[in-house]
C-alpha positions as CSV (number, residue, x, y, z in Angstrom):
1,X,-8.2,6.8,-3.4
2,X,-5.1,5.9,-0.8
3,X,-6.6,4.3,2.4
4,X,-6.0,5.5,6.0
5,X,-5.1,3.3,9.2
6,X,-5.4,4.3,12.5
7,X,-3.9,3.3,15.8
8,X,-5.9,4.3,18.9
9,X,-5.9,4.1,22.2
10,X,-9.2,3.8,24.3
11,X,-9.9,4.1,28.3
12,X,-12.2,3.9,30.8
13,X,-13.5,6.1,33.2
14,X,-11.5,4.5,35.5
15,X,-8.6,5.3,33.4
16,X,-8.1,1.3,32.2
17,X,-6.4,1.6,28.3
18,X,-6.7,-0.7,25.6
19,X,-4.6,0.0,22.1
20,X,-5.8,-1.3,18.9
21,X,-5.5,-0.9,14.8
22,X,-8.2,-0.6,12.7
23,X,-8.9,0.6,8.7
24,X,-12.3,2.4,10.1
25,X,-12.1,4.3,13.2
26,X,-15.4,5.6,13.1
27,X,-17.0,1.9,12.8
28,X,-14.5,0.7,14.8
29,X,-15.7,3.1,17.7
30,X,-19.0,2.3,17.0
31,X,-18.5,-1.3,17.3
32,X,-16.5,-0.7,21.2
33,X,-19.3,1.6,22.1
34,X,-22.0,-0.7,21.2
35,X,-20.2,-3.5,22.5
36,X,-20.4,-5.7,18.9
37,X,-17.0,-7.6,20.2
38,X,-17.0,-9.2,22.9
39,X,-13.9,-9.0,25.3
40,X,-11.6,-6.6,27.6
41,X,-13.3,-3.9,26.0
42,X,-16.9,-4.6,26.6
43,X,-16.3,-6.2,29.8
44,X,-14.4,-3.0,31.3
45,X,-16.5,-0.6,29.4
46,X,-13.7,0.7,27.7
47,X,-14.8,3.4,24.9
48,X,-13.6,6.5,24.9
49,X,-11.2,7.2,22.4
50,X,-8.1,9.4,24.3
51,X,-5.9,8.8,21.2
52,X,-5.2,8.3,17.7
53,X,-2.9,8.6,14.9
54,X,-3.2,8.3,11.2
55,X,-1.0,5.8,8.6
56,X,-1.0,5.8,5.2
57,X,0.4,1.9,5.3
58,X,-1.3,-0.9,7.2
59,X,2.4,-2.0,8.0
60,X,3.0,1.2,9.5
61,X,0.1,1.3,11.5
62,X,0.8,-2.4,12.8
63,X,4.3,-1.7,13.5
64,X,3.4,1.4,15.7
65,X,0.2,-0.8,17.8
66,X,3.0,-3.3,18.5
67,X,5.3,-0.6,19.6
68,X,2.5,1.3,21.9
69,X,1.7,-2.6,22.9
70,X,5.1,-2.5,24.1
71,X,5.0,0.4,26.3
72,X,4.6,0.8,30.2
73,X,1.4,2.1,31.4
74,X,3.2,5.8,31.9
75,X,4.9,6.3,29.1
76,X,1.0,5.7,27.1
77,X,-0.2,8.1,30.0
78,X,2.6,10.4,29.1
79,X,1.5,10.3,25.4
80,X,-2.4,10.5,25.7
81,X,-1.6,14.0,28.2
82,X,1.0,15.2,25.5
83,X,-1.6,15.6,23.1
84,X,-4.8,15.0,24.9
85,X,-4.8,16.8,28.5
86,X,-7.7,16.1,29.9
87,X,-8.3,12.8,28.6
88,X,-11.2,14.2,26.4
89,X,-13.0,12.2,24.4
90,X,-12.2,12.6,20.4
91,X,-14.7,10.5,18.9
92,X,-17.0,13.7,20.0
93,X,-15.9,15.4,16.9
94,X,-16.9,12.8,14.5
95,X,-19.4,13.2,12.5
96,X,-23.0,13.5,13.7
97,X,-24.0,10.4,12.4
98,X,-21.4,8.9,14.3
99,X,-23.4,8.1,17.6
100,X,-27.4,6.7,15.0
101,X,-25.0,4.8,13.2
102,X,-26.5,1.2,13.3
103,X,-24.2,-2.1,12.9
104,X,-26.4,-4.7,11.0
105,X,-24.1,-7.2,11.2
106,X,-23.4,-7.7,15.3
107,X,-20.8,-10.0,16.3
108,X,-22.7,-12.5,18.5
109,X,-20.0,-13.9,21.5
110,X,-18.6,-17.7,20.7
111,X,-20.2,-18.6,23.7
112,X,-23.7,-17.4,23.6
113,X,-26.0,-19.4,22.7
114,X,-28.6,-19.0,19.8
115,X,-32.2,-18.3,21.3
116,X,-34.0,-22.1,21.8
117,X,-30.4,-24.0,22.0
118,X,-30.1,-26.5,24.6
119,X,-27.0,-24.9,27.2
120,X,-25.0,-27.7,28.3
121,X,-24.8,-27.9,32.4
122,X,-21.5,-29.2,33.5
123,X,-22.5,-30.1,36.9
124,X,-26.1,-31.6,35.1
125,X,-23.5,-33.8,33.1
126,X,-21.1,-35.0,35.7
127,X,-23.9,-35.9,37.8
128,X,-25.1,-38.2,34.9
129,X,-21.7,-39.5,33.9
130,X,-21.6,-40.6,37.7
131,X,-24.6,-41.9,37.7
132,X,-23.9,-44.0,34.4
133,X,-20.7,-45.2,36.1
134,X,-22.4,-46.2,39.1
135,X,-25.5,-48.5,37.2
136,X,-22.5,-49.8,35.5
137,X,-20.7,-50.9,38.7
138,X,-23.8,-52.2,39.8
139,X,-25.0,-54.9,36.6
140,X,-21.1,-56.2,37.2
């Protein structure tokens, strides 16, 4: 079975883009809808897929994100209206499972802590590195 790779191009409501590469688009959609990764795309609520095109070579679908990368913010605008008018969203024509489909594994963000860690307060800890200095100062 030959494998597809996509390029797409997500936005916003407020019309913010975000161009990416993936092997999966439908889990890949999943995972910006759900907001599994944290980053521009979760923090700007960027999901709606505007965009997409379809490579039978992950080189080729590499190549083509670098090239979009590359591109002014009117020249993607130009593309997305070309073939996508009114900005609809195309992940509304996946399958139905599409929008149950649940992600076991969720990508927890590198700075969250687990539930029951200690979280590390900077101004907690240069208050007691000051305070250490000072007791210091003092038995000299």
């Amino acid at each position: 079975m030959k494998r597809q790779y996509f390029i797409y191009i997500l936005a916003s409501r407020s019309r913010n883009l975000y161009t990416g590469v993936t092997g999966d688009l439908v889990h890949r959609m999943v995972e910006h809808r759900q907001g599994l990764v944290p980053g521009f795309t979760t923090r700007y609520r960027i999901f709606r897929l505007v965009h997409f095109e379809t490579f039978g070579s992950v080189h080729q679908a590499i190549a083509r994100e670098k090239e979009l990368k590359g591109w002014r913010r009117e020249k993607k605008i130009w593309l997305i209206e070309h073939h996508n008018p009114t900005w609809q969203d195309l992940a509304g024509n996946f399958p139905h499972n599409y929008r149950s489909l649940k992600l076991q594994n969720r990508i927890p963000h590198p700075r969250s802590p687990n539930s029951g860690d200690r979280v590390r307060d900077d101004k907690r800890a240069n208050l007691d590195s000051s305070d250490n200095q000072l007791h210091h100062e003092r038995q000299n």
